[in-house]
C-alpha positions as CSV (number, residue, x, y, z in Angstrom):
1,X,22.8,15.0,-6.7
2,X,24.1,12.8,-8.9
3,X,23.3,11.9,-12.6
4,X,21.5,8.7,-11.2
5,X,19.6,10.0,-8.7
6,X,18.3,12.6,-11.2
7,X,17.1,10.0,-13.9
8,X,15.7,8.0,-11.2
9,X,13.8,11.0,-10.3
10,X,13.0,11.3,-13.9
11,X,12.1,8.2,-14.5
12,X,9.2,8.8,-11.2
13,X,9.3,5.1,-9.5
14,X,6.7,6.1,-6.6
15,X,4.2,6.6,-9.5
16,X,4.0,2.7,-10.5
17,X,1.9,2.3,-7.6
18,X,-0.7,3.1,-10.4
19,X,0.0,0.3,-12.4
20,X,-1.2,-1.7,-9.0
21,X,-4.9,-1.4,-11.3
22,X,-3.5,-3.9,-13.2
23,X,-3.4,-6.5,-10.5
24,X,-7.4,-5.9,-9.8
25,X,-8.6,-8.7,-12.1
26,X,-6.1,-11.2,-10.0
27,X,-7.4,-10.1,-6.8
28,X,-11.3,-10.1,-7.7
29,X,-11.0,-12.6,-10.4
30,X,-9.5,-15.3,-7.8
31,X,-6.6,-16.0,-9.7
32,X,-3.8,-15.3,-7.5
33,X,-3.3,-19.0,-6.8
34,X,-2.7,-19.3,-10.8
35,X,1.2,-19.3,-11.3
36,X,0.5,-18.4,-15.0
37,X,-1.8,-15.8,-14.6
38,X,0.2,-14.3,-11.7
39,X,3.8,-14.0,-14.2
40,X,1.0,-12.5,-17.4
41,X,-0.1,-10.1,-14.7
42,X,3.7,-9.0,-13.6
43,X,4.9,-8.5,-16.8
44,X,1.8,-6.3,-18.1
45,X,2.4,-4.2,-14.3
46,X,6.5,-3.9,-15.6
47,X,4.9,-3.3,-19.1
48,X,3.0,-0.1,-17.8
49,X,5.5,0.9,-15.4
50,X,8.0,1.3,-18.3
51,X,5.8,3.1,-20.5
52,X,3.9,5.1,-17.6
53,X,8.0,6.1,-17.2
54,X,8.5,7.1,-20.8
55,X,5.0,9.0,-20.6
56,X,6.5,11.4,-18.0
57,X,10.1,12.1,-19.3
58,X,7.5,13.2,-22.5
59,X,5.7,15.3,-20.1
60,X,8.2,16.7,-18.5
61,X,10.2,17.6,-21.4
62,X,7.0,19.4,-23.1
63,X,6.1,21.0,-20.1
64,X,9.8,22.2,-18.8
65,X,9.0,26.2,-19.0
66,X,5.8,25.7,-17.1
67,X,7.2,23.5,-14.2
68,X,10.0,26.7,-13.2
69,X,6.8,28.7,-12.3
70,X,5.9,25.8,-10.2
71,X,7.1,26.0,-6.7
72,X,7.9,21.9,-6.3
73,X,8.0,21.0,-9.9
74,X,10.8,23.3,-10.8
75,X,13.0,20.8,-9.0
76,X,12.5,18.6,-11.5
77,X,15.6,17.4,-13.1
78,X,14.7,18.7,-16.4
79,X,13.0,22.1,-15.2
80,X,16.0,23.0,-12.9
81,X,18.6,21.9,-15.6
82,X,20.2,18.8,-13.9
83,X,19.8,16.7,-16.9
84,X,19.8,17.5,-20.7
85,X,17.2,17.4,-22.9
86,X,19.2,14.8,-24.9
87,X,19.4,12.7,-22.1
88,X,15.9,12.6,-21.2
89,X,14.8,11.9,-25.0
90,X,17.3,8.8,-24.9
91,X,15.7,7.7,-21.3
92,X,12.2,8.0,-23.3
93,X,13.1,6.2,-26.1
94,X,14.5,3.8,-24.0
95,X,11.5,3.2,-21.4
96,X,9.1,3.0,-24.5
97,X,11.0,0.7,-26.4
98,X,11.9,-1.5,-23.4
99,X,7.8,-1.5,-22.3
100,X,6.3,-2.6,-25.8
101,X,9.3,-5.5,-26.1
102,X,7.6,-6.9,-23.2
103,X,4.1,-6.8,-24.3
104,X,5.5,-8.1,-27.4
105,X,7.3,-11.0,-25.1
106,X,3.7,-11.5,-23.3
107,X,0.9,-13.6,-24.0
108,X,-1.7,-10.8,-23.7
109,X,-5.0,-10.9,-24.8
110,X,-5.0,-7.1,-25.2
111,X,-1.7,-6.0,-26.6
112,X,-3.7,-2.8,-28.0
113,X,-4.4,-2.0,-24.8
114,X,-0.9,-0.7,-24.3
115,X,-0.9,1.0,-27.6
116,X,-4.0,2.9,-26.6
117,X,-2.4,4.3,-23.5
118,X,0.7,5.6,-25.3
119,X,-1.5,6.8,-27.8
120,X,-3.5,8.8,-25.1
121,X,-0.8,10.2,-23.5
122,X,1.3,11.3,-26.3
123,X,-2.4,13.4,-27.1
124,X,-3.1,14.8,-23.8
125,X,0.5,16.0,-23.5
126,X,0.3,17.6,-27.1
127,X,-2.9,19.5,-26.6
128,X,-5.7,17.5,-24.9
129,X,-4.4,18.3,-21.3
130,X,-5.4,22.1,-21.9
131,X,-9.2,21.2,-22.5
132,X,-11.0,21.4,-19.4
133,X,-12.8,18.5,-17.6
134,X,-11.2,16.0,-21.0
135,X,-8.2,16.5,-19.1
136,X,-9.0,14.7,-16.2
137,X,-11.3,12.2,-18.3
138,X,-8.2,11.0,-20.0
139,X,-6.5,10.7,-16.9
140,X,-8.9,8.5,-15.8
141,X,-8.8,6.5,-19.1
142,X,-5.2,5.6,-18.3
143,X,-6.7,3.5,-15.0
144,X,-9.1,2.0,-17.1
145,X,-6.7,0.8,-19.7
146,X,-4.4,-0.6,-16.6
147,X,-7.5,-2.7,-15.6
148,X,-8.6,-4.3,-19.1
149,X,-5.2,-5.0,-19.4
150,X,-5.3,-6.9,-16.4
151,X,-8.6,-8.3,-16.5
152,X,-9.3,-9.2,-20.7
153,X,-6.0,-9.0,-21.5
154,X,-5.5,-11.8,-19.3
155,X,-9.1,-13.9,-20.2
156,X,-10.6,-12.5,-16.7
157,X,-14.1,-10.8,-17.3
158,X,-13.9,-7.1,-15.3
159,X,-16.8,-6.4,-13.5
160,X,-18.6,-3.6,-14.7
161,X,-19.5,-2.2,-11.1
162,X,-15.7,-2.2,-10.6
163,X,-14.8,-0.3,-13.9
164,X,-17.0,1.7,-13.0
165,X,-16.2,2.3,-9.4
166,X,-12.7,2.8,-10.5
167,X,-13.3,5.7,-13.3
168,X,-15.1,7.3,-10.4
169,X,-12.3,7.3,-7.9
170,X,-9.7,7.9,-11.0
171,X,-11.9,11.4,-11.7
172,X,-12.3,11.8,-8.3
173,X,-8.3,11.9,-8.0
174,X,-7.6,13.9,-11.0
175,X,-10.5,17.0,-9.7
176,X,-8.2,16.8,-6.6
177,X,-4.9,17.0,-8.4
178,X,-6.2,20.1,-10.4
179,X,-7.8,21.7,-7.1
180,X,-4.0,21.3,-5.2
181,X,-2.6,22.8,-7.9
182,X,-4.8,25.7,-7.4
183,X,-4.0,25.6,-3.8
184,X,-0.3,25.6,-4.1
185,X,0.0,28.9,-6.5
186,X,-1.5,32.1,-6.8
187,X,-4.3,32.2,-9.7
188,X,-2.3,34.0,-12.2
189,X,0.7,31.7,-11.5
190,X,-2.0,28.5,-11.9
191,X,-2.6,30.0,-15.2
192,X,0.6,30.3,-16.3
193,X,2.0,26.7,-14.8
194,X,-1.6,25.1,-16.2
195,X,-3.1,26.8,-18.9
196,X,-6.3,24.6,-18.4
197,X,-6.7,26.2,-14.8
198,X,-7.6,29.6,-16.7
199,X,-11.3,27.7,-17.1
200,X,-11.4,25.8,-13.6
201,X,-12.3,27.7,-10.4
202,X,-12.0,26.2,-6.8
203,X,-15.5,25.8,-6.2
204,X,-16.3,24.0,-9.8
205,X,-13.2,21.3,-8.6
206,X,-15.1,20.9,-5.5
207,X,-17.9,20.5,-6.9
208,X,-17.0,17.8,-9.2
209,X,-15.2,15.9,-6.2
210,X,-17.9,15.8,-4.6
211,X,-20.4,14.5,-7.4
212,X,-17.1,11.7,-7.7
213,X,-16.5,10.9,-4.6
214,X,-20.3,10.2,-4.2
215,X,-20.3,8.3,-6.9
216,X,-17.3,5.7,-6.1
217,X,-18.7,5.4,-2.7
218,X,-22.1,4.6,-4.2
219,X,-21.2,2.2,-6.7
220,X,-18.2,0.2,-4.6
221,X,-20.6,-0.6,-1.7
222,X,-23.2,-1.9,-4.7
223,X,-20.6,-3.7,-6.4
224,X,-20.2,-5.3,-2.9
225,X,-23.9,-6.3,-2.8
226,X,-24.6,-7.0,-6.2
227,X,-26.2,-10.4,-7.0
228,X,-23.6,-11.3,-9.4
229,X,-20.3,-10.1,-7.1
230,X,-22.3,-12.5,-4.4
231,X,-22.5,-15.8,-6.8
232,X,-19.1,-15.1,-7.9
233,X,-17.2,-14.9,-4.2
234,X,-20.3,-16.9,-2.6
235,X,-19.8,-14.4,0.4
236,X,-21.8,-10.8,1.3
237,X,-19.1,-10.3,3.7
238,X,-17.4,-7.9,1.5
239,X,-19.5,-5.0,2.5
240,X,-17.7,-4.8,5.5
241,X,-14.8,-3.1,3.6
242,X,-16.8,-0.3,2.6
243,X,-16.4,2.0,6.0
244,X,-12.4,1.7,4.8
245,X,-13.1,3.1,1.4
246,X,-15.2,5.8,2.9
247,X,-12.8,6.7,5.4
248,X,-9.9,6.6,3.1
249,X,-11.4,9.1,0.7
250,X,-12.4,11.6,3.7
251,X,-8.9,10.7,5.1
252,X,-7.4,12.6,1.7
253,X,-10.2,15.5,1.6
254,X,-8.9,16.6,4.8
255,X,-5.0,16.1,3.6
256,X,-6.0,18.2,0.2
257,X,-8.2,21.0,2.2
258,X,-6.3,20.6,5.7
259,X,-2.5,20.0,4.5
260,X,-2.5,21.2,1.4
261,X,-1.7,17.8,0.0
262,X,-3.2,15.8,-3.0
263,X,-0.7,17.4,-6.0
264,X,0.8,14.2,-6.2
265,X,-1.8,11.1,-5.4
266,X,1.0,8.3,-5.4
267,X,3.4,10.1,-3.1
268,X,0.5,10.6,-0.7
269,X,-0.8,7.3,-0.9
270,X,2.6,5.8,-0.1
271,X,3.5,8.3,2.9
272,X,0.4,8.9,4.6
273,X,0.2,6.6,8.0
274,X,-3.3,7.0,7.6
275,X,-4.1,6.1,4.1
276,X,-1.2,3.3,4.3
277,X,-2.9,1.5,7.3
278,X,-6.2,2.4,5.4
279,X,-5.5,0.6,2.2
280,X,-3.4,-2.0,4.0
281,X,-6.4,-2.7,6.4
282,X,-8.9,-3.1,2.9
283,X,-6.5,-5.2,1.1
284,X,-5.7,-7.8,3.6
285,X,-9.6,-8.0,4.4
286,X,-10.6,-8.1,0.7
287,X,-7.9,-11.5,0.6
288,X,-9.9,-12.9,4.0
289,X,-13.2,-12.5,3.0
290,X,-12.6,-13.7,-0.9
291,X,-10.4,-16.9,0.7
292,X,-13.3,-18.0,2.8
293,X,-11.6,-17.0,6.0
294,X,-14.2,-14.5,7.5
Protein backbone atom coordinates (compact mmCIF):
# COMPACT_ATOMS: atom_id res chain seq x y z
CA UNK A 1 0.00 0.00 0.00
CA UNK A 2 1.49 3.03 -0.54
CA UNK A 3 2.95 5.85 1.68
CA UNK A 4 -0.37 7.82 1.11
CA UNK A 5 -2.74 5.41 1.64
CA UNK A 6 -0.99 4.58 4.94
CA UNK A 7 -1.11 8.25 6.36
CA UNK A 8 -4.57 8.56 5.15
CA UNK A 9 -5.23 5.61 7.23
CA UNK A 10 -3.33 7.22 9.89
CA UNK A 11 -4.80 10.21 9.74
CA UNK A 12 -8.58 8.06 10.29
CA UNK A 13 -10.97 10.19 7.90
CA UNK A 14 -14.18 7.89 8.57
CA UNK A 15 -13.79 9.09 12.25
CA UNK A 16 -14.84 12.94 11.43
CA UNK A 17 -18.26 11.72 11.31
CA UNK A 18 -17.92 12.61 15.09
CA UNK A 19 -17.25 16.07 14.57
CA UNK A 20 -20.97 15.95 12.93
CA UNK A 21 -21.84 17.07 17.06
CA UNK A 22 -20.66 20.13 16.11
CA UNK A 23 -23.31 20.87 13.54
CA UNK A 24 -26.19 20.11 16.32
CA UNK A 25 -26.63 23.71 17.51
CA UNK A 26 -27.18 24.63 13.52
CA UNK A 27 -29.76 22.07 13.14
CA UNK A 28 -31.75 22.60 16.48
CA UNK A 29 -30.79 26.14 16.90
CA UNK A 30 -32.57 27.01 13.28
CA UNK A 31 -29.59 28.49 11.92
CA UNK A 32 -28.91 26.64 8.87
CA UNK A 33 -30.48 29.44 6.75
CA UNK A 34 -27.59 31.84 8.36
CA UNK A 35 -24.68 31.93 5.75
CA UNK A 36 -22.44 33.19 8.64
CA UNK A 37 -23.19 30.87 11.13
CA UNK A 38 -23.18 28.05 8.64
CA UNK A 39 -19.02 29.02 7.44
CA UNK A 40 -18.28 29.55 11.89
CA UNK A 41 -19.88 26.06 12.07
CA UNK A 42 -17.62 24.49 9.05
CA UNK A 43 -14.59 25.72 10.10
CA UNK A 44 -14.95 24.60 13.98
CA UNK A 45 -16.19 20.84 12.21
CA UNK A 46 -12.51 21.15 9.98
CA UNK A 47 -11.02 22.59 13.32
CA UNK A 48 -11.94 19.21 15.26
CA UNK A 49 -11.36 17.01 12.39
CA UNK A 50 -7.73 18.20 12.30
CA UNK A 51 -7.10 17.95 15.85
CA UNK A 52 -9.50 14.68 16.39
CA UNK A 53 -6.55 13.52 13.46
CA UNK A 54 -3.55 14.60 15.48
CA UNK A 55 -5.27 12.96 18.67
CA UNK A 56 -5.03 9.56 17.06
CA UNK A 57 -1.59 9.56 15.33
CA UNK A 58 -0.78 10.41 19.42
CA UNK A 59 -2.73 7.36 20.21
CA UNK A 60 -1.56 5.25 18.02
CA UNK A 61 1.99 6.07 18.52
CA UNK A 62 1.67 5.52 22.45
CA UNK A 63 -0.23 2.54 22.05
CA UNK A 64 1.79 0.78 19.06
CA UNK A 65 2.98 -2.45 21.22
CA UNK A 66 -0.53 -3.02 22.41
CA UNK A 67 -2.37 -2.74 18.95
CA UNK A 68 0.17 -6.05 17.52
CA UNK A 69 -1.78 -8.11 20.07
CA UNK A 70 -4.87 -6.76 18.49
CA UNK A 71 -6.18 -8.89 15.78
CA UNK A 72 -7.55 -5.62 13.42
CA UNK A 73 -5.51 -2.89 15.01
CA UNK A 74 -2.14 -4.50 14.26
CA UNK A 75 -2.79 -3.37 10.76
CA UNK A 76 -2.39 -0.16 11.69
CA UNK A 77 0.24 1.63 9.83
CA UNK A 78 2.26 2.33 12.77
CA UNK A 79 1.63 -1.14 14.63
CA UNK A 80 2.47 -3.22 11.47
CA UNK A 81 5.56 -0.91 10.67
CA UNK A 82 4.34 0.82 7.37
CA UNK A 83 5.19 4.12 8.46
CA UNK A 84 7.93 5.49 10.89
CA UNK A 85 7.52 6.87 13.99
CA UNK A 86 9.13 10.08 12.63
CA UNK A 87 6.71 10.32 10.26
CA UNK A 88 3.74 9.97 12.28
CA UNK A 89 5.14 12.66 14.87
CA UNK A 90 5.61 15.16 11.88
CA UNK A 91 1.82 14.20 10.61
CA UNK A 92 0.84 15.13 14.40
CA UNK A 93 2.51 18.12 14.60
CA UNK A 94 1.17 18.92 11.56
CA UNK A 95 -2.68 18.13 12.13
CA UNK A 96 -2.45 20.04 15.56
CA UNK A 97 -0.79 22.94 14.32
CA UNK A 98 -2.94 23.13 11.15
CA UNK A 99 -6.41 22.73 13.65
CA UNK A 100 -5.61 25.55 16.23
CA UNK A 101 -4.58 28.09 13.10
CA UNK A 102 -8.07 27.78 12.26
CA UNK A 103 -9.61 28.32 15.54
CA UNK A 104 -7.27 31.09 15.67
CA UNK A 105 -8.62 32.28 12.02
CA UNK A 106 -12.33 31.76 13.43
CA UNK A 107 -14.56 33.97 15.17
CA UNK A 108 -15.47 31.47 18.00
CA UNK A 109 -16.98 32.29 21.04
CA UNK A 110 -15.28 29.27 22.64
CA UNK A 111 -11.71 29.02 21.43
CA UNK A 112 -10.97 27.16 24.79
CA UNK A 113 -13.19 24.76 23.89
CA UNK A 114 -10.62 23.33 21.47
CA UNK A 115 -7.86 23.68 23.95
CA UNK A 116 -9.85 21.62 26.37
CA UNK A 117 -10.19 18.68 24.06
CA UNK A 118 -6.46 18.46 23.20
CA UNK A 119 -5.87 18.87 26.72
CA UNK A 120 -8.18 15.79 27.49
CA UNK A 121 -6.83 13.69 25.08
CA UNK A 122 -3.23 14.19 25.44
CA UNK A 123 -4.44 12.91 29.46
CA UNK A 124 -6.42 10.06 28.66
CA UNK A 125 -3.82 8.79 26.26
CA UNK A 126 -1.01 9.34 29.01
CA UNK A 127 -2.72 7.50 31.80
CA UNK A 128 -6.45 8.38 32.22
CA UNK A 129 -7.50 5.74 29.54
CA UNK A 130 -6.38 2.95 32.03
CA UNK A 131 -8.84 4.10 34.85
CA UNK A 132 -12.03 2.28 34.58
CA UNK A 133 -15.43 3.86 33.79
CA UNK A 134 -13.19 7.67 33.59
CA UNK A 135 -12.20 6.21 30.50
CA UNK A 136 -15.24 6.16 28.83
CA UNK A 137 -16.41 9.43 30.75
CA UNK A 138 -13.75 11.31 28.92
CA UNK A 139 -14.69 9.85 25.78
CA UNK A 140 -17.88 11.19 26.16
CA UNK A 141 -16.44 14.63 27.23
CA UNK A 142 -14.88 14.84 23.69
CA UNK A 143 -18.81 14.97 22.26
CA UNK A 144 -19.64 17.35 24.65
CA UNK A 145 -16.81 19.74 23.79
CA UNK A 146 -17.83 19.21 19.93
CA UNK A 147 -21.35 20.46 20.79
CA UNK A 148 -20.49 23.74 23.04
CA UNK A 149 -18.26 24.45 20.40
CA UNK A 150 -20.99 24.43 18.13
CA UNK A 151 -23.65 25.76 20.08
CA UNK A 152 -21.73 28.75 22.58
CA UNK A 153 -18.96 28.98 20.62
CA UNK A 154 -21.21 30.12 17.96
CA UNK A 155 -23.77 32.43 20.41
CA UNK A 156 -26.50 29.42 20.05
CA UNK A 157 -27.81 28.44 23.71
CA UNK A 158 -27.54 24.20 23.79
CA UNK A 159 -30.28 22.76 25.19
CA UNK A 160 -29.65 21.06 28.22
CA UNK A 161 -31.96 17.95 27.47
CA UNK A 162 -29.83 17.56 24.34
CA UNK A 163 -26.35 17.75 26.27
CA UNK A 164 -27.67 15.60 28.08
CA UNK A 165 -29.17 13.15 25.78
CA UNK A 166 -25.93 13.23 23.95
CA UNK A 167 -23.49 12.29 27.05
CA UNK A 168 -25.90 9.45 27.35
CA UNK A 169 -25.64 8.05 23.88
CA UNK A 170 -21.66 9.17 23.83
CA UNK A 171 -21.35 6.61 27.25
CA UNK A 172 -23.68 4.49 25.77
CA UNK A 173 -21.10 4.10 22.74
CA UNK A 174 -17.95 4.01 24.59
CA UNK A 175 -19.50 0.80 27.14
CA UNK A 176 -20.02 -0.76 23.68
CA UNK A 177 -16.63 -0.08 22.32
CA UNK A 178 -15.04 -1.53 25.55
CA UNK A 179 -17.57 -4.60 25.46
CA UNK A 180 -16.39 -5.37 21.52
CA UNK A 181 -13.08 -5.28 22.49
CA UNK A 182 -13.82 -7.94 24.86
CA UNK A 183 -15.66 -9.78 22.28
CA UNK A 184 -12.96 -9.74 19.69
CA UNK A 185 -9.99 -11.19 22.07
CA UNK A 186 -9.47 -13.75 24.52
CA UNK A 187 -9.53 -12.21 28.27
CA UNK A 188 -5.88 -12.42 28.81
CA UNK A 189 -5.24 -10.90 25.35
CA UNK A 190 -8.01 -7.94 26.30
CA UNK A 191 -5.74 -7.44 29.25
CA UNK A 192 -2.83 -7.15 27.56
CA UNK A 193 -4.19 -5.00 24.31
CA UNK A 194 -6.28 -2.76 27.17
CA UNK A 195 -4.92 -2.72 30.49
CA UNK A 196 -8.21 -1.04 31.71
CA UNK A 197 -10.17 -4.35 30.63
CA UNK A 198 -8.28 -6.19 33.64
CA UNK A 199 -11.21 -4.23 35.90
CA UNK A 200 -14.29 -4.55 33.32
CA UNK A 201 -16.16 -7.83 32.93
CA UNK A 202 -18.78 -8.50 30.18
CA UNK A 203 -21.72 -8.44 32.29
CA UNK A 204 -20.64 -4.89 34.14
CA UNK A 205 -20.37 -3.34 30.25
CA UNK A 206 -23.74 -4.64 29.75
CA UNK A 207 -24.88 -3.45 32.43
CA UNK A 208 -23.86 0.00 32.05
CA UNK A 209 -25.35 -0.07 28.33
CA UNK A 210 -28.16 -0.78 29.36
CA UNK A 211 -28.57 1.91 32.33
CA UNK A 212 -27.23 4.33 28.98
CA UNK A 213 -29.10 3.39 26.51
CA UNK A 214 -32.24 3.80 28.89
CA UNK A 215 -31.19 6.85 29.73
CA UNK A 216 -30.66 8.54 26.02
CA UNK A 217 -33.91 7.01 25.10
CA UNK A 218 -35.51 8.57 28.12
CA UNK A 219 -34.26 11.92 27.95
CA UNK A 220 -34.40 12.41 23.80
CA UNK A 221 -38.12 11.59 23.74
CA UNK A 222 -38.49 14.36 26.75
CA UNK A 223 -36.38 16.70 25.12
CA UNK A 224 -38.96 16.22 22.27
CA UNK A 225 -41.80 17.12 24.59
CA UNK A 226 -40.38 19.53 26.75
CA UNK A 227 -42.27 22.87 27.09
CA UNK A 228 -39.37 24.89 26.19
CA UNK A 229 -38.21 22.51 22.90
CA UNK A 230 -42.19 23.14 21.96
CA UNK A 231 -42.01 27.18 22.27
CA UNK A 232 -38.76 27.08 20.56
CA UNK A 233 -39.78 24.93 17.24
CA UNK A 234 -43.68 25.85 17.83
CA UNK A 235 -44.29 22.08 16.76
CA UNK A 236 -44.75 18.63 19.07
CA UNK A 237 -44.33 16.84 15.94
CA UNK A 238 -40.84 15.92 16.79
CA UNK A 239 -41.77 13.03 18.88
CA UNK A 240 -42.37 11.21 16.00
CA UNK A 241 -38.57 10.69 15.46
CA UNK A 242 -38.16 8.95 18.59
CA UNK A 243 -39.23 5.14 17.31
CA UNK A 244 -35.89 5.96 14.87
CA UNK A 245 -33.74 6.64 17.75
CA UNK A 246 -34.95 3.58 19.53
CA UNK A 247 -34.62 1.43 16.74
CA UNK A 248 -31.23 2.71 15.73
CA UNK A 249 -29.73 1.89 19.14
CA UNK A 250 -31.42 -1.76 19.19
CA UNK A 251 -30.30 -1.89 15.47
CA UNK A 252 -26.40 -1.68 16.95
CA UNK A 253 -27.06 -4.03 20.14
CA UNK A 254 -27.81 -6.71 17.88
CA UNK A 255 -24.66 -5.72 15.43
CA UNK A 256 -22.36 -5.62 18.77
CA UNK A 257 -24.05 -8.98 20.40
CA UNK A 258 -25.10 -10.59 16.86
CA UNK A 259 -22.04 -9.62 14.45
CA UNK A 260 -19.61 -8.89 16.64
CA UNK A 261 -19.48 -5.28 15.53
CA UNK A 262 -19.38 -2.03 17.57
CA UNK A 263 -15.11 -1.77 17.98
CA UNK A 264 -15.25 1.00 15.77
CA UNK A 265 -18.72 3.27 16.09
CA UNK A 266 -17.92 5.53 12.95
CA UNK A 267 -17.14 2.68 10.61
CA UNK A 268 -20.36 1.06 11.69
CA UNK A 269 -22.38 3.99 11.48
CA UNK A 270 -21.21 4.81 7.92
CA UNK A 271 -21.50 1.00 6.56
CA UNK A 272 -24.44 -0.30 8.10
CA UNK A 273 -27.64 -0.18 5.54
CA UNK A 274 -29.57 -0.28 8.45
CA UNK A 275 -28.22 2.43 10.75
CA UNK A 276 -27.50 4.56 7.40
CA UNK A 277 -31.22 4.52 6.27
CA UNK A 278 -31.85 4.93 10.14
CA UNK A 279 -30.10 8.07 10.73
CA UNK A 280 -30.81 9.33 7.23
CA UNK A 281 -34.58 8.65 7.84
CA UNK A 282 -34.21 10.94 11.50
CA UNK A 283 -32.27 13.67 9.92
CA UNK A 284 -34.31 14.44 6.94
CA UNK A 285 -37.48 14.26 9.33
CA UNK A 286 -35.90 16.41 12.13
CA UNK A 287 -35.30 19.21 8.85
CA UNK A 288 -39.38 18.59 7.96
CA UNK A 289 -40.81 18.90 11.15
CA UNK A 290 -38.35 21.97 12.40
CA UNK A 291 -39.13 23.79 8.70
CA UNK A 292 -42.81 23.63 9.21
CA UNK A 293 -43.29 21.08 6.60
CA UNK A 294 -45.05 18.23 8.63
Amino acid sequence: MSQIKQIIRLLRPHQWLKNGFVLVGVLFGHAWHDVALLAQAALAFAAFSLLASGVYVMNDLVDREQDRLHPVKSRRPLASGALSTAQAWLLMALCLGAGFSLVALSETRAAWVFVVYVVLNVAYTLGLKHVVVLDVFLIAAGFMLRILAGTTGLGIAPSYWLLLCSLMLTLFLGFAKRQAEFMALDAGDAAAHRRVLEDYTPTMLDQFMMIAGAATIISYSLYTVSHETVALHGTTQLIFTVPLVIYGMFRYLFLLHGRGGGGDPARLLLTDRHLVVTGGCWLLLVVLILQGWL
